[in-house]
N, C-alpha and C positions, 0 to 999 in steps of 0.2 A: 601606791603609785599615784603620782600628782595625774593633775587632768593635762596637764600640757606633756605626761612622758605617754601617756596614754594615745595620745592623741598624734605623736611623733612614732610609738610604735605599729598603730594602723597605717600612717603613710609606710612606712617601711616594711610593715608585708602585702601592701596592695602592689607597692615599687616592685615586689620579689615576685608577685604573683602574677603581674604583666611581664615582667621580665621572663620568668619561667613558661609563659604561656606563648612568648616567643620563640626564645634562646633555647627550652628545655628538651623539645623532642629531636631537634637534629644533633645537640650536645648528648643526647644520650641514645642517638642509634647504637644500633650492637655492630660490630665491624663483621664485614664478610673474612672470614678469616683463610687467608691461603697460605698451606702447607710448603714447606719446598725443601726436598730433601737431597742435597748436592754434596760432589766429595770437595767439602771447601777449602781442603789445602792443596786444591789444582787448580788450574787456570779454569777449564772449563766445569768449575765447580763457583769459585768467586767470581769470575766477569758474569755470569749467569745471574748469583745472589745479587749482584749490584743493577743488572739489568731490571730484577723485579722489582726492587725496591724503590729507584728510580721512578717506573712505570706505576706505583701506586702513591708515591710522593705527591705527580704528576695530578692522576686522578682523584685524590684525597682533596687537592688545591683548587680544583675542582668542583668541588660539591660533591663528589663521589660517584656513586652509582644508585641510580633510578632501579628501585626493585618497587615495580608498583607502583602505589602510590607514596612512598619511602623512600629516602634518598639516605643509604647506606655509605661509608667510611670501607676502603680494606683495610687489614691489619696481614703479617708478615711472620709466622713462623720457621724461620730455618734450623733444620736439623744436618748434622754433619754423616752422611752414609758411608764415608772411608772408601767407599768401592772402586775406585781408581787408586787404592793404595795395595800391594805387591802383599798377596797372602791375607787378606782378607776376606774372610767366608762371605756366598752372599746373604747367607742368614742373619748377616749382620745389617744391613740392607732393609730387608720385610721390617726387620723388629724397628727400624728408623722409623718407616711408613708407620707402623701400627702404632706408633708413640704418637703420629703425627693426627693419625684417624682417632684412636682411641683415648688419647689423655689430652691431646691439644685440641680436642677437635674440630677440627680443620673441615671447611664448608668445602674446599678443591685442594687439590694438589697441583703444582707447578716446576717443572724443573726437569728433576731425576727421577730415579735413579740414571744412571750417566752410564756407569756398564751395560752390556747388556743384557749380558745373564740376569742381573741384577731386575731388572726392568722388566723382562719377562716373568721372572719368579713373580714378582709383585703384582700381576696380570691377577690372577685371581683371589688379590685379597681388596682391589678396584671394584672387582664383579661380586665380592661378600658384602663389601657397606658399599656399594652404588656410591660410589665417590668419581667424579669425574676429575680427569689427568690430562694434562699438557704437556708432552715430553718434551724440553728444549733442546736441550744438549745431552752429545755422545751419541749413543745408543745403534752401533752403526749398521748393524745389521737389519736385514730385511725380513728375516725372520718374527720382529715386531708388529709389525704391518702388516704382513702375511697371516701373525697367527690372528688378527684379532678379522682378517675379513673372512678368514674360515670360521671363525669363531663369534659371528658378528654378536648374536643375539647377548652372549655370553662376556664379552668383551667389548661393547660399545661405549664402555665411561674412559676409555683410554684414545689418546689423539697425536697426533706428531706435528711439533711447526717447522722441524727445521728439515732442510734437503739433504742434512748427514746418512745417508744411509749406502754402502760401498755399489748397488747399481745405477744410481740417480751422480753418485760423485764423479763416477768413470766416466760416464757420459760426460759431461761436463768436463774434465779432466782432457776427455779427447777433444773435444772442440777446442782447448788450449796447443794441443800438439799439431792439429789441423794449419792452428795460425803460426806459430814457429813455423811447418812447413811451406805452407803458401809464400811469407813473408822476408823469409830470410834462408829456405832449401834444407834446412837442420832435418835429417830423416836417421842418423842412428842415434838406438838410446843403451845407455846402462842403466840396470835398475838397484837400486839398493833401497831394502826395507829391516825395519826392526824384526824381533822374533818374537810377535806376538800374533793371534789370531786374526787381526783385523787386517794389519797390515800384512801378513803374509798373503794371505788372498784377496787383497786390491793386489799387490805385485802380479798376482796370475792372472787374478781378471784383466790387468793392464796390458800382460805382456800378449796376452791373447791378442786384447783388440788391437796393439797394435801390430805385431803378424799380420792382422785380417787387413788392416788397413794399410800394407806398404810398406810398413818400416821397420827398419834392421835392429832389432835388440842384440847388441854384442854381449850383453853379462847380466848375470841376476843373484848378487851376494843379500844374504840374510845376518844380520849383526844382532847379539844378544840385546837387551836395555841394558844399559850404560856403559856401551863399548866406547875406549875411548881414542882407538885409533884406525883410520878408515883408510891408511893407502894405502894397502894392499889394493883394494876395490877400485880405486881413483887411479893408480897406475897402472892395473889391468885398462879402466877406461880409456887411460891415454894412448896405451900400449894398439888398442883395438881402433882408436880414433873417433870415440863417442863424442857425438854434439850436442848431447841433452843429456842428465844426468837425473834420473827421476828417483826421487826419495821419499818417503813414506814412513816417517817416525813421529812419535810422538814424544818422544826424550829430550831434555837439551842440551845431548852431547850433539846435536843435529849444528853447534855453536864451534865445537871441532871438526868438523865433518869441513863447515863451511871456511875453516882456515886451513886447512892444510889445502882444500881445494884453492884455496887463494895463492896459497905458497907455493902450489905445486904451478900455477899460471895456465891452467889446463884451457883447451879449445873446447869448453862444452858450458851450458849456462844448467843451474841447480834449478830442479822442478817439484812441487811436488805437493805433500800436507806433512808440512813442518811445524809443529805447536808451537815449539817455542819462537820461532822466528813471525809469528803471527800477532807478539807482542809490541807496540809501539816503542816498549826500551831495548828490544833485541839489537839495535842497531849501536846503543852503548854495549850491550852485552856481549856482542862480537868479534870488540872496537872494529868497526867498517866493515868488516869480512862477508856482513850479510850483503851488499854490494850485488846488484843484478839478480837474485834469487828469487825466484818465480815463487808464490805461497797461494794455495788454496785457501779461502777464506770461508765459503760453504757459503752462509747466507750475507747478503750486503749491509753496510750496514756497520759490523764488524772494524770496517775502518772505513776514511771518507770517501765519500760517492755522491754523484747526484743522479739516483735511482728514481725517487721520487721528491716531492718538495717536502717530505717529514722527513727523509736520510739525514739531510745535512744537521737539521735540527733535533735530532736525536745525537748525532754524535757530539754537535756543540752543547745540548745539555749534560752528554754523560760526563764531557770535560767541566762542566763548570759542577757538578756534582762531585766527580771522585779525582778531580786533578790530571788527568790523562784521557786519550782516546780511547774509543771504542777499545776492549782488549785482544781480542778476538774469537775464535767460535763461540756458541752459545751466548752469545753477548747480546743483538739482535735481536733472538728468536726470543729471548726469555723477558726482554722488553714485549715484544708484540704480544705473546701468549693472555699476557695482564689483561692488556685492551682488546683482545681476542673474548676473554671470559665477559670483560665488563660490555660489553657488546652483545654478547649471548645470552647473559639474564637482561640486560635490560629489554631485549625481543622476547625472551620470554615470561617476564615478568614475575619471576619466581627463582629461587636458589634449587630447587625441585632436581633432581639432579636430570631423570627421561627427558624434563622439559628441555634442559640447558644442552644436552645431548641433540636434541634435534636443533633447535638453535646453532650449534658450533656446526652439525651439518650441512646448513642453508646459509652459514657463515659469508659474508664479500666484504672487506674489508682492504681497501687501501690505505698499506702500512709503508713501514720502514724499506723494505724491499720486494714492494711490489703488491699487485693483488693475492690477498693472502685468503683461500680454498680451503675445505680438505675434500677430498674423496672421501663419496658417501660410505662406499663400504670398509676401507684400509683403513680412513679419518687419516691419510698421509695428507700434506700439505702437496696443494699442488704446485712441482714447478715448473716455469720455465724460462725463457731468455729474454721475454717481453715483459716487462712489468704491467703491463695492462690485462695480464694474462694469467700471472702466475709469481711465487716465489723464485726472487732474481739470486745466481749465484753471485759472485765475488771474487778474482782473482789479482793480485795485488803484485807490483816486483818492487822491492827495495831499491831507491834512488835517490844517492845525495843525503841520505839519513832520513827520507819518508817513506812509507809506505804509498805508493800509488797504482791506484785502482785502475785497471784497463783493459780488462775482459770480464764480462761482454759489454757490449757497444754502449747498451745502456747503462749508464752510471761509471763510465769511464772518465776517471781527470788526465791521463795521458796513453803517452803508445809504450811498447814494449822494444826494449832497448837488448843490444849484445854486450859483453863486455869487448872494450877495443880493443883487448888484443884478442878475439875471437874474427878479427876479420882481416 
């Protein structure tokens, strides 16, 4: 080798070696890696994946996460749990998780499971490998939450961010029928729910509270999933002269439902947790019929708001991200959970799972919808109607081909309208 390749080779690894002594430790952090096991061929299985992913785009662009003296990359494994799909065991479910703990493995978990048989099963394979969990979406029962504050010691790696759960919904639910009645005197309701477990019993919890609270439930029909014709139900309601029309499914024949009530021209306006109508394209999906329909949204967020000054900027990012709006439920929560975790190692300075456990406990974060809590023993997200306080719910009516937000007060863009010929 001549003295001049020689002498060109030294500059070129002293260049490598300043370089590398720059470039090379944060180029080759190891990424925190988070699990997330969703039923991804449902809404509240994709608008979730896209939420996380989003949320660590976000923080990757970022500089990452401060572990220490480290500043760490996430990384994204999703796995598909099926468990929102009709006949699937939930043993299918764990063995996702345990792919995700066991071969991927996965520093947290994020998401799901979404059923929630499914979610519970998985409770004590959280509490085998001390893996802490963020449930976003589905999981509606309280049974969750319950088992793990009876179970604290045993079940402390498990958390909930979102206000899905059917006694926190009702509540809220009722402060909606509250404002119907204050605002415009609507006090009879019919109620129609699909035939599944969750939705049967919101129907009863609902029909209860409202009995306690004053108003006339004239009917209460239960429809299989994928029923695709509802006037029996709807002309009973007219028959009886229902001015609210509370519904409770998660199918999108909820898309029939909302046309024949169009055709029928009926005196009552659609209430309820409609999934599909919670979709920013339901309004082509329906062509118009979704028109006036009242949609739970659960947490804000979901669609536009100004809850707090990151609401609107979360929704404008998810659009210039995935081409659409917020989608709805689990959308939100599954964004915040991200910056929930990155928040909690970085206070406790370690991936250590007890650490990051206590950390998510002492958790105050103003997010997307609101100050986001959990209860120390359930690790539910606390909510409530104040975002200075609490996880803010969401309720939205179909107007003109938008969704608009307008209960509660806070993060409301308009009022809630009748349709005209209801007056």
């Amino acid at each position: 080798m001549s003295k001049r390749s020689r002498a060109l080779s030294v500059i070129v690894a002293a260049v490598a070696m300043a370089f590398s002594a720059v470039a090379g430790p944060a180029a080759a952090a190891e990424p925190i890696k988070l699990g997330a096991p969703l039923s991804t061929a449902f809404l509240y299985g994709w608008d979730a994946e896209r939420g996380i992913k989003l949320a660590v785009e976000e923080i990757n662009a970022a500089g990452g996460v401060q572990v220490g003296s480290e500043k760490r990359p996430f990384s994204v494994e999703v796995i598909d749990t099926r468990d929102l799909e009709p006949g699937v065991p939930v043993d299918d479910a764990i063995k996702g998780v345990e792919k995700l703990i066991l071969q991927k493995n996965v520093d947290f978990l994020v998401g799901g499971p979404v059923r929630s048989e499914a979610a519970l099963a998985v409770l004590d394979l959280l509490s085998q490998h001390k893996k802490v969990s963020i449930v976003t979406t589905g999981v509606l029962s309280p049974a969750y939450t319950k088992t793990i504050g009876e179970n604290y010691d045993k079940y402390k790696y498990a958390f909930r961010i979102s206000n899905e759960i059917v006694n926190i919904i009702v509540k809220e639910i009722m402060g909606v029928f509250g404002e119907l009645r204050t605002k415009f005197g609507l006090q009879k309701v019919h109620i129609m729910v699909q035939d599944v477990a969750h939705a049967r019993k919101a129907g009863e919890v609902v029909e209860t509270f409202l009995k306690k609270g004053g108003f006339e439930v004239t009917g209460h029909d239960i429809y299989p999933t994928g029923n695709t014709d509802f006037a029996p139900g709807l002309l009973a309601s007219r028959r009886d002269n229902a001015q609210i029309l509370f519904i409770f499914m998660d199918m999108p024949e909820t898309a029939i439902l909302l046309k024949q009530w169009k055709s029928f021209q009926l005196k009552s306006v659609p209430f309820g947790f409609m999934a599909a109508a919670e979709q920013p394209g339901f309004w082509d999906a329906s062509k118009g019929d979704a028109e006036y329909a009242i949609v739970d949204m659960i947490n804000g967020g979901n669609a536009p708001a100004t809850i707090t000054p990151w609401t609107m900027k979360f929704v404008d990012a998810y659009k210039a991200k995935w081409g659409l709006e917020p989608e709805g439920y689990g959308t939100s929560s599954s964004y915040m959970a991200v910056y929930a975790l990155k928040d909690a190692i970085e206070r406790a300075g370690t991936l250590d799972s007890d650490a990051v456990v206590k950390a998510l406990e002492s958790l105050d974060l103003m997010g997307v919808y609101g100050r986001i809590r959990f209860d120390p023993k359930t690790h539910q997200v606390i909510p409530s109607l104040d975002p200075a306080e609490g996880a803010v719910t969401s309720f939205i009516q179909w107007q003109d081909g938008k969704r608009v937000t307008f209960w509660p007060a806070a993060g409301a863009m308009g009022e809630l309208k009748l349709p005209p010929w209801m007056k």
